[in-house]
C-alpha positions in Angstrom: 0.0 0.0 0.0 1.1 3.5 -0.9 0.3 6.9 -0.9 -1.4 8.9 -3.0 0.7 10.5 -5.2 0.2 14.1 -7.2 -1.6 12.2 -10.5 -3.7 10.4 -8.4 -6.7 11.4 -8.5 -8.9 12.1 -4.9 -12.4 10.4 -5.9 -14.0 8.3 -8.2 -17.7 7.8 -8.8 -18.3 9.1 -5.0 -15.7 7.3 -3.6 -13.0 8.8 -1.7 -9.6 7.7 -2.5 -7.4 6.6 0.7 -4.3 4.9 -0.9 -2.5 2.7 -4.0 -3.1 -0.7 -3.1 -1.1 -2.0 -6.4 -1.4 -1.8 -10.6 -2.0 -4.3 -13.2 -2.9 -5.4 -16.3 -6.2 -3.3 -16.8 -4.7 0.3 -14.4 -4.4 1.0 -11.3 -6.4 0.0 -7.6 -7.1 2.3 -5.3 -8.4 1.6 -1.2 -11.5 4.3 -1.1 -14.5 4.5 1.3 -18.2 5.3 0.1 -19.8 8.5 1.6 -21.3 5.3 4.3 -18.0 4.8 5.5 -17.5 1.4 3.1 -14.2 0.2 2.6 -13.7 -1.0 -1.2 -11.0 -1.4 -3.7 -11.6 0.7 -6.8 -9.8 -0.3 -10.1 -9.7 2.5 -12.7 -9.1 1.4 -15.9 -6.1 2.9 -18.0 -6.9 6.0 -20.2 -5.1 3.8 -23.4 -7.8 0.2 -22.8 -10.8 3.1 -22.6 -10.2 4.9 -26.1 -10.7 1.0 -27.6 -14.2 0.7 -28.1 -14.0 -3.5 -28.9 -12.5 -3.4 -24.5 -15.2 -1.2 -23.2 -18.1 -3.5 -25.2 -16.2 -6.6 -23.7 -15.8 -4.4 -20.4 -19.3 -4.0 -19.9 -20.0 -7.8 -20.5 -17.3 -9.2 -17.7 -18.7 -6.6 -15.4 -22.4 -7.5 -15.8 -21.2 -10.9 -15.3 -18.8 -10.4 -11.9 -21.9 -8.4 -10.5 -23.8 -12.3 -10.4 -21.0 -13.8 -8.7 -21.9 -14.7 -4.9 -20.5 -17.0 -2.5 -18.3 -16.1 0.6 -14.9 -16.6 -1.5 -14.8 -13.8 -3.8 -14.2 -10.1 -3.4 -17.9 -9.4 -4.6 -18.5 -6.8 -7.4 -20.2 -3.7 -5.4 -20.2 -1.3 -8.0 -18.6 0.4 -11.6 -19.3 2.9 -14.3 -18.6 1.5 -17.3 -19.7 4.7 -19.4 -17.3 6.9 -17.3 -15.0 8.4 -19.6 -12.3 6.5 -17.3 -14.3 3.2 -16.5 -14.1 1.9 -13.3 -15.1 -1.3 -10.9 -15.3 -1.3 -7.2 -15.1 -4.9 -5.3 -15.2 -5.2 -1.6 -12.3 -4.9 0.3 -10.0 -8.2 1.4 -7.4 -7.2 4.2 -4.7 -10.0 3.4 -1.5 -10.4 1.6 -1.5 -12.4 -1.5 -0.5 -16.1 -1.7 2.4 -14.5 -4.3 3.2 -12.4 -0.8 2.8 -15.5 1.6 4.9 -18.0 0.0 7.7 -15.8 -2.3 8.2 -13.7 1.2 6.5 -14.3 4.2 6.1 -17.6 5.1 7.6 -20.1 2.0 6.0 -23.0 1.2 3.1 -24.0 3.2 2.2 -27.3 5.1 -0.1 -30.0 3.4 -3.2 -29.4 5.9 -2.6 -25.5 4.9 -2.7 -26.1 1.0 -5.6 -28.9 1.3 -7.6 -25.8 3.1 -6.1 -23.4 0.4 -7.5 -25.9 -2.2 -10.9 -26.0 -0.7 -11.6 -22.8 -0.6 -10.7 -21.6 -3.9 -12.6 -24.9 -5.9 -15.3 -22.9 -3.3 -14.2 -19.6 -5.1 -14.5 -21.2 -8.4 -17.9 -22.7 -8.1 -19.5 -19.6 -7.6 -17.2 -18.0 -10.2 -18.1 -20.7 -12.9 -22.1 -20.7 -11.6 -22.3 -17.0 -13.2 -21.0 -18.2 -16.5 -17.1 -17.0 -16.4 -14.3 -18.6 -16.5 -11.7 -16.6 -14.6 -8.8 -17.7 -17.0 -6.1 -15.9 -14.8 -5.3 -17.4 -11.5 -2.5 -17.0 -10.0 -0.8 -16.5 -6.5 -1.4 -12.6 -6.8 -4.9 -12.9 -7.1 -5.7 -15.4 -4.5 -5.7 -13.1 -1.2 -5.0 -15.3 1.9 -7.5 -13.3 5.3 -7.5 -15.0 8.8 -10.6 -17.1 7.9 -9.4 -18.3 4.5 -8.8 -16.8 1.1 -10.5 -15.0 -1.5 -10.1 -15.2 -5.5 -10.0 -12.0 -7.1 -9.9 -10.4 -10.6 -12.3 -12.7 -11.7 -13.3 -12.1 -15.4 -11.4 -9.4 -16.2 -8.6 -11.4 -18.0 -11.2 -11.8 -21.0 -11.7 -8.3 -21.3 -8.0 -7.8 -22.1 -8.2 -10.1 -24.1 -9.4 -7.0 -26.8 -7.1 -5.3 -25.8 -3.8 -7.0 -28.1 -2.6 -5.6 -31.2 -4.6 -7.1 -33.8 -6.7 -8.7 -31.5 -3.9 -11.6 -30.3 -5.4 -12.1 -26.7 -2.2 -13.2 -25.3 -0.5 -10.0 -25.7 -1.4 -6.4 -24.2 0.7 -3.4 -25.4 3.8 -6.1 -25.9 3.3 -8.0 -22.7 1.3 -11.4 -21.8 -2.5 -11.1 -20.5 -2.3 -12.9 -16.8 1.2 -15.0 -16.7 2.1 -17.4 -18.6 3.3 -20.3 -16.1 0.1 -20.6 -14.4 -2.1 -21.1 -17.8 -3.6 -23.9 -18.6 -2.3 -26.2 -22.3 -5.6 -25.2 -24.0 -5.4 -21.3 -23.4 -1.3 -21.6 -24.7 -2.6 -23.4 -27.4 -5.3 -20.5 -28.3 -8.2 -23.2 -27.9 -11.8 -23.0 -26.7 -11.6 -22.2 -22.9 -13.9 -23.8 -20.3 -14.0 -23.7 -16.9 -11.6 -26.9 -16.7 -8.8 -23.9 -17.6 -9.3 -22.9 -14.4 -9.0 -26.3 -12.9 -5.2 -26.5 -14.9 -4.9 -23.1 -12.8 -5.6 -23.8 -9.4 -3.5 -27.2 -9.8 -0.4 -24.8 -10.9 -1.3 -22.5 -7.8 -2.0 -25.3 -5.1 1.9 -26.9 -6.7 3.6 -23.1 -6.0 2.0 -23.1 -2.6 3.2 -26.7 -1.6 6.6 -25.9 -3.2 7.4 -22.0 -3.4 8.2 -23.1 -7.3 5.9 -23.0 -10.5 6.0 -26.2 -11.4 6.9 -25.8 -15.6 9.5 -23.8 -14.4 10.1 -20.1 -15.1 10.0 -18.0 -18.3 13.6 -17.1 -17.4 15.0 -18.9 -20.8 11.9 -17.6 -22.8 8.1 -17.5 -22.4 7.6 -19.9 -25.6 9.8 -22.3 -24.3 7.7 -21.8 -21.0 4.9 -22.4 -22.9 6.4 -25.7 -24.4 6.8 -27.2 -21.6 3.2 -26.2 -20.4 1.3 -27.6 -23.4 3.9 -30.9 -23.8 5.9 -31.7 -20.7 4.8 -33.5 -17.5 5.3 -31.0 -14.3 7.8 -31.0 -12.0 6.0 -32.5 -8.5 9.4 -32.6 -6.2 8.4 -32.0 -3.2 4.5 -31.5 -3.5 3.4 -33.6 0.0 3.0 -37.3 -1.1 -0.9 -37.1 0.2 -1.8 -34.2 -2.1 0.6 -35.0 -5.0 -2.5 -36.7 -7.3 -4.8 -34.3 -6.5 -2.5 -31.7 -8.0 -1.1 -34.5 -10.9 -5.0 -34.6 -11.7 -5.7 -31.0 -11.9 -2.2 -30.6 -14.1 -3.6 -33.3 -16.9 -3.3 -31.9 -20.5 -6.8 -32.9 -21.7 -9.3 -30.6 -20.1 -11.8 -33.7 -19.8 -9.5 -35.9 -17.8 -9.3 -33.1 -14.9 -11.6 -33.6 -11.8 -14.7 -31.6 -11.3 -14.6 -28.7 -8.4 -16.9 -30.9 -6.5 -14.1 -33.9 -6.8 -11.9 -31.7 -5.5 -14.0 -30.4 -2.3 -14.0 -34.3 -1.9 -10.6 -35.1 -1.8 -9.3 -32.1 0.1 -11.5 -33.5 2.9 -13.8 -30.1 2.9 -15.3 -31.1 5.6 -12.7 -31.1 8.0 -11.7 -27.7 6.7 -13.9 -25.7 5.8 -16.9 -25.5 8.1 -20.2 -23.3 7.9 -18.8 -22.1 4.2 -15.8 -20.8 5.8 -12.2 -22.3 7.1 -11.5 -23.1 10.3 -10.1 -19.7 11.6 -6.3 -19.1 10.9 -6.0 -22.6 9.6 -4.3 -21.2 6.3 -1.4 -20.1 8.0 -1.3 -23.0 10.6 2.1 -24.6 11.1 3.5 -22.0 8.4 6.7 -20.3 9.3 7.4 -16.6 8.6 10.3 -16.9 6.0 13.6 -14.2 5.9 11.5 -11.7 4.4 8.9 -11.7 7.2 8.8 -8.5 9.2 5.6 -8.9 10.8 2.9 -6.1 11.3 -1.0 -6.1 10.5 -1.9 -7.7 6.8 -1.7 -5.5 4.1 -4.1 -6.0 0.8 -3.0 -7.5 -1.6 -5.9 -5.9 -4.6 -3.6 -5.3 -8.0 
Protein backbone atom coordinates (compact mmCIF):
# COMPACT_ATOMS: atom_id res chain seq x y z
CA UNK A 1 0.00 0.00 0.00
CA UNK A 2 1.07 3.48 -0.90
CA UNK A 3 0.26 6.88 -0.95
CA UNK A 4 -1.41 8.89 -3.03
CA UNK A 5 0.72 10.47 -5.24
CA UNK A 6 0.23 14.11 -7.25
CA UNK A 7 -1.63 12.23 -10.55
CA UNK A 8 -3.65 10.42 -8.35
CA UNK A 9 -6.66 11.44 -8.47
CA UNK A 10 -8.95 12.09 -4.94
CA UNK A 11 -12.44 10.40 -5.89
CA UNK A 12 -13.97 8.33 -8.16
CA UNK A 13 -17.65 7.77 -8.82
CA UNK A 14 -18.27 9.15 -5.03
CA UNK A 15 -15.67 7.32 -3.65
CA UNK A 16 -12.97 8.77 -1.74
CA UNK A 17 -9.57 7.73 -2.46
CA UNK A 18 -7.42 6.59 0.67
CA UNK A 19 -4.26 4.91 -0.90
CA UNK A 20 -2.53 2.69 -4.01
CA UNK A 21 -3.09 -0.74 -3.06
CA UNK A 22 -1.11 -1.98 -6.38
CA UNK A 23 -1.38 -1.75 -10.62
CA UNK A 24 -2.02 -4.33 -13.19
CA UNK A 25 -2.92 -5.38 -16.30
CA UNK A 26 -6.16 -3.26 -16.78
CA UNK A 27 -4.69 0.29 -14.37
CA UNK A 28 -4.37 1.05 -11.28
CA UNK A 29 -6.35 0.00 -7.65
CA UNK A 30 -7.09 2.26 -5.29
CA UNK A 31 -8.36 1.56 -1.23
CA UNK A 32 -11.54 4.31 -1.05
CA UNK A 33 -14.46 4.49 1.30
CA UNK A 34 -18.24 5.32 0.14
CA UNK A 35 -19.84 8.47 1.63
CA UNK A 36 -21.35 5.32 4.27
CA UNK A 37 -17.97 4.75 5.46
CA UNK A 38 -17.46 1.36 3.08
CA UNK A 39 -14.17 0.22 2.59
CA UNK A 40 -13.73 -0.99 -1.20
CA UNK A 41 -10.98 -1.39 -3.70
CA UNK A 42 -11.58 0.65 -6.84
CA UNK A 43 -9.85 -0.32 -10.08
CA UNK A 44 -9.66 2.51 -12.71
CA UNK A 45 -9.06 1.36 -15.95
CA UNK A 46 -6.15 2.85 -18.02
CA UNK A 47 -6.86 5.95 -20.24
CA UNK A 48 -5.11 3.83 -23.42
CA UNK A 49 -7.77 0.16 -22.81
CA UNK A 50 -10.78 3.08 -22.62
CA UNK A 51 -10.23 4.91 -26.12
CA UNK A 52 -10.69 1.02 -27.63
CA UNK A 53 -14.19 0.69 -28.09
CA UNK A 54 -14.04 -3.45 -28.87
CA UNK A 55 -12.54 -3.38 -24.51
CA UNK A 56 -15.24 -1.24 -23.24
CA UNK A 57 -18.05 -3.46 -25.25
CA UNK A 58 -16.19 -6.63 -23.72
CA UNK A 59 -15.80 -4.37 -20.42
CA UNK A 60 -19.33 -4.01 -19.90
CA UNK A 61 -19.99 -7.76 -20.46
CA UNK A 62 -17.30 -9.19 -17.73
CA UNK A 63 -18.65 -6.57 -15.44
CA UNK A 64 -22.38 -7.50 -15.78
CA UNK A 65 -21.22 -10.89 -15.29
CA UNK A 66 -18.76 -10.42 -11.90
CA UNK A 67 -21.95 -8.43 -10.49
CA UNK A 68 -23.81 -12.25 -10.39
CA UNK A 69 -21.03 -13.82 -8.72
CA UNK A 70 -21.86 -14.69 -4.90
CA UNK A 71 -20.51 -17.01 -2.54
CA UNK A 72 -18.29 -16.14 0.65
CA UNK A 73 -14.88 -16.55 -1.53
CA UNK A 74 -14.78 -13.79 -3.79
CA UNK A 75 -14.15 -10.12 -3.41
CA UNK A 76 -17.85 -9.42 -4.60
CA UNK A 77 -18.47 -6.81 -7.42
CA UNK A 78 -20.23 -3.68 -5.43
CA UNK A 79 -20.24 -1.30 -8.02
CA UNK A 80 -18.57 0.38 -11.62
CA UNK A 81 -19.31 2.92 -14.32
CA UNK A 82 -18.59 1.51 -17.25
CA UNK A 83 -19.70 4.71 -19.39
CA UNK A 84 -17.27 6.93 -17.29
CA UNK A 85 -14.97 8.36 -19.55
CA UNK A 86 -12.27 6.48 -17.33
CA UNK A 87 -14.30 3.24 -16.48
CA UNK A 88 -14.06 1.92 -13.30
CA UNK A 89 -15.10 -1.30 -10.88
CA UNK A 90 -15.28 -1.33 -7.24
CA UNK A 91 -15.15 -4.92 -5.27
CA UNK A 92 -15.24 -5.25 -1.57
CA UNK A 93 -12.31 -4.89 0.32
CA UNK A 94 -9.98 -8.18 1.37
CA UNK A 95 -7.44 -7.25 4.16
CA UNK A 96 -4.66 -10.04 3.40
CA UNK A 97 -1.52 -10.43 1.56
CA UNK A 98 -1.54 -12.40 -1.46
CA UNK A 99 -0.50 -16.09 -1.71
CA UNK A 100 2.45 -14.52 -4.27
CA UNK A 101 3.24 -12.44 -0.81
CA UNK A 102 2.78 -15.48 1.61
CA UNK A 103 4.92 -17.96 -0.04
CA UNK A 104 7.67 -15.76 -2.30
CA UNK A 105 8.18 -13.67 1.20
CA UNK A 106 6.46 -14.29 4.17
CA UNK A 107 6.11 -17.62 5.15
CA UNK A 108 7.59 -20.09 2.01
CA UNK A 109 6.02 -23.02 1.21
CA UNK A 110 3.09 -24.02 3.19
CA UNK A 111 2.21 -27.27 5.08
CA UNK A 112 -0.10 -29.95 3.38
CA UNK A 113 -3.24 -29.42 5.93
CA UNK A 114 -2.58 -25.50 4.87
CA UNK A 115 -2.66 -26.13 1.04
CA UNK A 116 -5.65 -28.90 1.35
CA UNK A 117 -7.64 -25.83 3.09
CA UNK A 118 -6.15 -23.41 0.39
CA UNK A 119 -7.46 -25.91 -2.20
CA UNK A 120 -10.89 -25.97 -0.73
CA UNK A 121 -11.61 -22.80 -0.56
CA UNK A 122 -10.65 -21.60 -3.93
CA UNK A 123 -12.56 -24.95 -5.87
CA UNK A 124 -15.32 -22.86 -3.28
CA UNK A 125 -14.24 -19.61 -5.10
CA UNK A 126 -14.47 -21.17 -8.44
CA UNK A 127 -17.85 -22.72 -8.05
CA UNK A 128 -19.46 -19.62 -7.57
CA UNK A 129 -17.23 -17.99 -10.19
CA UNK A 130 -18.08 -20.72 -12.92
CA UNK A 131 -22.10 -20.67 -11.56
CA UNK A 132 -22.34 -17.04 -13.23
CA UNK A 133 -21.01 -18.17 -16.54
CA UNK A 134 -17.12 -17.00 -16.38
CA UNK A 135 -14.27 -18.64 -16.51
CA UNK A 136 -11.66 -16.60 -14.59
CA UNK A 137 -8.84 -17.70 -17.01
CA UNK A 138 -6.15 -15.91 -14.80
CA UNK A 139 -5.29 -17.44 -11.53
CA UNK A 140 -2.47 -16.99 -9.99
CA UNK A 141 -0.85 -16.53 -6.47
CA UNK A 142 -1.44 -12.64 -6.75
CA UNK A 143 -4.87 -12.93 -7.09
CA UNK A 144 -5.65 -15.38 -4.48
CA UNK A 145 -5.69 -13.14 -1.24
CA UNK A 146 -4.99 -15.26 1.92
CA UNK A 147 -7.54 -13.31 5.30
CA UNK A 148 -7.53 -14.99 8.78
CA UNK A 149 -10.58 -17.11 7.95
CA UNK A 150 -9.42 -18.30 4.50
CA UNK A 151 -8.81 -16.82 1.06
CA UNK A 152 -10.54 -14.95 -1.51
CA UNK A 153 -10.10 -15.22 -5.52
CA UNK A 154 -10.04 -12.00 -7.05
CA UNK A 155 -9.87 -10.44 -10.63
CA UNK A 156 -12.31 -12.69 -11.74
CA UNK A 157 -13.33 -12.09 -15.37
CA UNK A 158 -11.42 -9.38 -16.23
CA UNK A 159 -8.55 -11.37 -18.04
CA UNK A 160 -11.20 -11.81 -21.04
CA UNK A 161 -11.74 -8.35 -21.33
CA UNK A 162 -7.97 -7.84 -22.09
CA UNK A 163 -8.17 -10.12 -24.07
CA UNK A 164 -9.44 -7.03 -26.78
CA UNK A 165 -7.09 -5.28 -25.81
CA UNK A 166 -3.84 -6.95 -28.15
CA UNK A 167 -2.59 -5.62 -31.19
CA UNK A 168 -4.60 -7.11 -33.82
CA UNK A 169 -6.73 -8.66 -31.51
CA UNK A 170 -3.85 -11.57 -30.31
CA UNK A 171 -5.44 -12.09 -26.68
CA UNK A 172 -2.20 -13.19 -25.31
CA UNK A 173 -0.53 -9.98 -25.68
CA UNK A 174 -1.39 -6.43 -24.20
CA UNK A 175 0.71 -3.42 -25.37
CA UNK A 176 3.82 -6.13 -25.92
CA UNK A 177 3.29 -7.99 -22.67
CA UNK A 178 1.28 -11.41 -21.77
CA UNK A 179 -2.49 -11.14 -20.48
CA UNK A 180 -2.26 -12.86 -16.80
CA UNK A 181 1.18 -14.97 -16.72
CA UNK A 182 2.13 -17.37 -18.56
CA UNK A 183 3.28 -20.26 -16.14
CA UNK A 184 0.12 -20.58 -14.44
CA UNK A 185 -2.13 -21.08 -17.83
CA UNK A 186 -3.60 -23.90 -18.58
CA UNK A 187 -2.33 -26.21 -22.31
CA UNK A 188 -5.57 -25.21 -23.98
CA UNK A 189 -5.42 -21.31 -23.39
CA UNK A 190 -1.27 -21.58 -24.65
CA UNK A 191 -2.58 -23.38 -27.38
CA UNK A 192 -5.28 -20.48 -28.31
CA UNK A 193 -8.20 -23.16 -27.87
CA UNK A 194 -11.77 -23.03 -26.66
CA UNK A 195 -11.65 -22.19 -22.88
CA UNK A 196 -13.94 -23.85 -20.31
CA UNK A 197 -13.99 -23.72 -16.93
CA UNK A 198 -11.63 -26.94 -16.69
CA UNK A 199 -8.84 -23.89 -17.60
CA UNK A 200 -9.29 -22.94 -14.45
CA UNK A 201 -8.99 -26.25 -12.91
CA UNK A 202 -5.21 -26.47 -14.94
CA UNK A 203 -4.87 -23.06 -12.79
CA UNK A 204 -5.57 -23.82 -9.40
CA UNK A 205 -3.45 -27.18 -9.77
CA UNK A 206 -0.40 -24.81 -10.87
CA UNK A 207 -1.28 -22.54 -7.84
CA UNK A 208 -1.98 -25.30 -5.06
CA UNK A 209 1.88 -26.94 -6.68
CA UNK A 210 3.55 -23.14 -6.01
CA UNK A 211 2.04 -23.08 -2.61
CA UNK A 212 3.19 -26.67 -1.62
CA UNK A 213 6.64 -25.93 -3.21
CA UNK A 214 7.41 -22.04 -3.38
CA UNK A 215 8.23 -23.10 -7.26
CA UNK A 216 5.86 -22.97 -10.51
CA UNK A 217 5.97 -26.19 -11.37
CA UNK A 218 6.87 -25.84 -15.55
CA UNK A 219 9.51 -23.85 -14.40
CA UNK A 220 10.15 -20.12 -15.06
CA UNK A 221 10.04 -17.96 -18.32
CA UNK A 222 13.61 -17.11 -17.43
CA UNK A 223 14.97 -18.92 -20.78
CA UNK A 224 11.92 -17.58 -22.81
CA UNK A 225 8.09 -17.46 -22.36
CA UNK A 226 7.63 -19.92 -25.61
CA UNK A 227 9.83 -22.31 -24.32
CA UNK A 228 7.67 -21.82 -20.98
CA UNK A 229 4.94 -22.40 -22.92
CA UNK A 230 6.37 -25.67 -24.35
CA UNK A 231 6.80 -27.20 -21.64
CA UNK A 232 3.22 -26.20 -20.39
CA UNK A 233 1.25 -27.58 -23.39
CA UNK A 234 3.86 -30.92 -23.85
CA UNK A 235 5.88 -31.72 -20.74
CA UNK A 236 4.81 -33.45 -17.50
CA UNK A 237 5.25 -30.98 -14.26
CA UNK A 238 7.82 -30.96 -11.96
CA UNK A 239 6.03 -32.48 -8.51
CA UNK A 240 9.37 -32.56 -6.25
CA UNK A 241 8.40 -32.00 -3.16
CA UNK A 242 4.46 -31.51 -3.55
CA UNK A 243 3.42 -33.64 0.01
CA UNK A 244 2.98 -37.33 -1.08
CA UNK A 245 -0.95 -37.06 0.23
CA UNK A 246 -1.75 -34.18 -2.07
CA UNK A 247 0.59 -34.97 -5.02
CA UNK A 248 -2.46 -36.69 -7.26
CA UNK A 249 -4.81 -34.32 -6.52
CA UNK A 250 -2.50 -31.70 -8.00
CA UNK A 251 -1.14 -34.49 -10.92
CA UNK A 252 -4.96 -34.61 -11.69
CA UNK A 253 -5.66 -30.99 -11.90
CA UNK A 254 -2.24 -30.62 -14.14
CA UNK A 255 -3.56 -33.27 -16.93
CA UNK A 256 -3.30 -31.89 -20.49
CA UNK A 257 -6.76 -32.94 -21.66
CA UNK A 258 -9.34 -30.62 -20.08
CA UNK A 259 -11.82 -33.72 -19.81
CA UNK A 260 -9.55 -35.94 -17.80
CA UNK A 261 -9.26 -33.15 -14.88
CA UNK A 262 -11.56 -33.63 -11.77
CA UNK A 263 -14.66 -31.64 -11.34
CA UNK A 264 -14.60 -28.74 -8.37
CA UNK A 265 -16.88 -30.89 -6.47
CA UNK A 266 -14.14 -33.91 -6.79
CA UNK A 267 -11.91 -31.68 -5.52
CA UNK A 268 -14.03 -30.37 -2.30
CA UNK A 269 -14.01 -34.30 -1.94
CA UNK A 270 -10.62 -35.12 -1.83
CA UNK A 271 -9.27 -32.08 0.15
CA UNK A 272 -11.53 -33.45 2.90
CA UNK A 273 -13.82 -30.11 2.90
CA UNK A 274 -15.34 -31.07 5.60
CA UNK A 275 -12.69 -31.07 8.00
CA UNK A 276 -11.67 -27.72 6.68
CA UNK A 277 -13.94 -25.67 5.83
CA UNK A 278 -16.89 -25.51 8.11
CA UNK A 279 -20.22 -23.27 7.92
CA UNK A 280 -18.83 -22.09 4.19
CA UNK A 281 -15.84 -20.78 5.81
CA UNK A 282 -12.17 -22.34 7.09
CA UNK A 283 -11.50 -23.15 10.28
CA UNK A 284 -10.12 -19.74 11.63
CA UNK A 285 -6.30 -19.09 10.92
CA UNK A 286 -6.02 -22.56 9.65
CA UNK A 287 -4.33 -21.24 6.27
CA UNK A 288 -1.35 -20.08 7.97
CA UNK A 289 -1.27 -23.02 10.59
CA UNK A 290 2.08 -24.63 11.08
CA UNK A 291 3.53 -21.99 8.44
CA UNK A 292 6.70 -20.31 9.33
CA UNK A 293 7.42 -16.63 8.60
CA UNK A 294 10.33 -16.85 6.03
CA UNK A 295 13.57 -14.24 5.95
CA UNK A 296 11.51 -11.74 4.43
CA UNK A 297 8.94 -11.66 7.17
CA UNK A 298 8.83 -8.51 9.23
CA UNK A 299 5.63 -8.88 10.78
CA UNK A 300 2.95 -6.10 11.30
CA UNK A 301 -1.04 -6.06 10.53
CA UNK A 302 -1.87 -7.67 6.84
CA UNK A 303 -1.69 -5.47 4.09
CA UNK A 304 -4.14 -5.95 0.81
CA UNK A 305 -2.99 -7.53 -1.59
CA UNK A 306 -5.85 -5.90 -4.56
CA UNK A 307 -3.58 -5.30 -7.98
Amino acid sequence: MEELGPGDPLEIGGYRLLARLGSGGMGQVYLARSDRGRTVAVKLVREELAAREEFRARFRREVAAARRVGGYWTAPVLDADTEAAVPWVATGYVAGPSLRQVVGHDHGALPERSVRILAAGLAHALKDIHAAGIVHRDLKPSNVLVTIDGPRVIDFGIARALETAGPGGDHLTLTGSLVGSPGFMAPEQVRGDRVTPACDVFSLGSVLAYAATGRMPFGTAGGGVHALMYRIAREEPDLAGVPEGIADLVRGCLRKDPAARPSLDDLLDRTGAQDTVHGGRAAGRRVLDGARPGRGHRGGGAVGGHR
